[in-house]
C-alpha positions in Angstrom: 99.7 108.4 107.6 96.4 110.4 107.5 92.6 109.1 106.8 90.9 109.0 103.8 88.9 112.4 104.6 92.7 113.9 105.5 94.6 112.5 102.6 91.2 113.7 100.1 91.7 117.0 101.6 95.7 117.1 101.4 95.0 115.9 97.6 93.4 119.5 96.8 91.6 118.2 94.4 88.5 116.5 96.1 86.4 120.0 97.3 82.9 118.7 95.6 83.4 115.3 97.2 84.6 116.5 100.6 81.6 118.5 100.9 78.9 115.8 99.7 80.6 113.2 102.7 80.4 116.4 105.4 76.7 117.2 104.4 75.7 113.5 104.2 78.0 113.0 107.7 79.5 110.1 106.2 82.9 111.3 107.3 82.2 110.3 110.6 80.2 107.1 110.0 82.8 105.6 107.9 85.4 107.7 105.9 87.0 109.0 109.8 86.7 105.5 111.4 89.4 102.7 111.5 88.9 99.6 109.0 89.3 99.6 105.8 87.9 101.2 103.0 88.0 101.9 99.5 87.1 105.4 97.7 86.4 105.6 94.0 87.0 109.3 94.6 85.5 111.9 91.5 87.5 115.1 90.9 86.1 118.2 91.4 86.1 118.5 87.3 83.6 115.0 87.4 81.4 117.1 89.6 81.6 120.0 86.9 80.1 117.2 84.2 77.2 116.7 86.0 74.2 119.0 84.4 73.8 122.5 85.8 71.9 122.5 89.0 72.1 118.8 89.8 74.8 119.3 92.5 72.6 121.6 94.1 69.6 119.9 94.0 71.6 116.7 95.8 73.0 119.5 98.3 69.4 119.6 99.3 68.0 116.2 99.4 70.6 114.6 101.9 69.4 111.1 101.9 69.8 110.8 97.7 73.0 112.5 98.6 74.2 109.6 100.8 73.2 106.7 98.4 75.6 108.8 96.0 78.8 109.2 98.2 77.9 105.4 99.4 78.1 104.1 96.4 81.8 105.8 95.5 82.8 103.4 99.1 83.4 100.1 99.3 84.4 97.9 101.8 88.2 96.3 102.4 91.6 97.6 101.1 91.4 97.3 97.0 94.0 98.0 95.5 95.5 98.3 91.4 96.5 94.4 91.6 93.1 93.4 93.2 90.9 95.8 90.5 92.7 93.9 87.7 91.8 90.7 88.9 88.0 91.3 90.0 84.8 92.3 88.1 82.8 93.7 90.5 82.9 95.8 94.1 80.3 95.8 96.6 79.6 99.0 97.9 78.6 100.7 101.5 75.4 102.1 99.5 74.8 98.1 98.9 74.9 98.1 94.8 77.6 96.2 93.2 80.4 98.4 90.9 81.3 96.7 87.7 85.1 96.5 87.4 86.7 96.1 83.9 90.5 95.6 83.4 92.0 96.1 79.8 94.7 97.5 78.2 96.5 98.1 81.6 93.6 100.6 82.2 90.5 100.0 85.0 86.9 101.2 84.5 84.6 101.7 87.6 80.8 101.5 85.8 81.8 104.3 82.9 84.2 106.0 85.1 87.9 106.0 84.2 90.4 105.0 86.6 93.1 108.2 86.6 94.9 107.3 89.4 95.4 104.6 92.0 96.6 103.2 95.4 97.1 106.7 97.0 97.1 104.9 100.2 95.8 106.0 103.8 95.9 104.5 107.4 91.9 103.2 106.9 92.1 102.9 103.2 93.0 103.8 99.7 91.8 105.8 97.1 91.4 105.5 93.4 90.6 108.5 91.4 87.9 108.6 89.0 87.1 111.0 86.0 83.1 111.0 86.7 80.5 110.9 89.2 78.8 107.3 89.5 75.2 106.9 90.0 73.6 103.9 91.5 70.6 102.4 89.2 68.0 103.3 92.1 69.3 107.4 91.8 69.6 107.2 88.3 66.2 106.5 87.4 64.6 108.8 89.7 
């Protein structure tokens, strides 16, 4: 079974992400080491939501960067049975993610859930419709 950064890149569908955790080197702090992880992982169309020009402007302040990609990580193996049940998930960036269960769907903040439990050997991923912001990022 591969990583997380290996499965994210055999998914095709992770290029924005992928290159925010290679700029922000959290491929090799975290995503590329053995534990357990889990990625609330935007699609490249959540990137293209964001306004024009933000991505960039995160491309070139690497430390607001990190906070971002941190806070789509959190620690432990969570998977679809464990999101139902839970309201919130710590995260590496050290916010807390509100988790909301209903209707057989899962919310991460305002992000929907569009797929879950693709599984790797330090983790799974969930994948999310939009970018999430941490309150400290979003205000700034």
């Amino acid at each position: 079974m591969a990583n997380l950064v290996e499965t994210a890149v055999q998914a095709g569908n992770f290029n924005t992400l992928l290159k925010a955790v290679k700029a922000t080197k959290l491929d090799e702090e975290i995503l590329n080491t053995p534990g357990s992880y889990t990625v609330f992982a935007p699609t490249d169309e959540a990137f293209a939501k964001l306004p024009e020009g933000t991505l960039d402007a995160l491309l070139q302040d690497i430390p607001k960067l990190k906070k971002i990609v941190a806070y789509h990580v959190s620690f432990g193996d969570v998977r679809s049975d464990d999101l139902a049940q839970i309201e919130e998930a710590e995260t590496v960036e050290g916010s807390v993610l509100a988790i909301e269960s209903a209707d057989g769907k899962i919310k991460v903040n305002d992000a929907n859930v569009l797929k879950m439990d693709i599984l790797t050997d330090n983790g799974v991923i969930h994948v999310i419709d939009q970018v999430l912001m941490p309150a400290m990022v979003a205000g700034s």
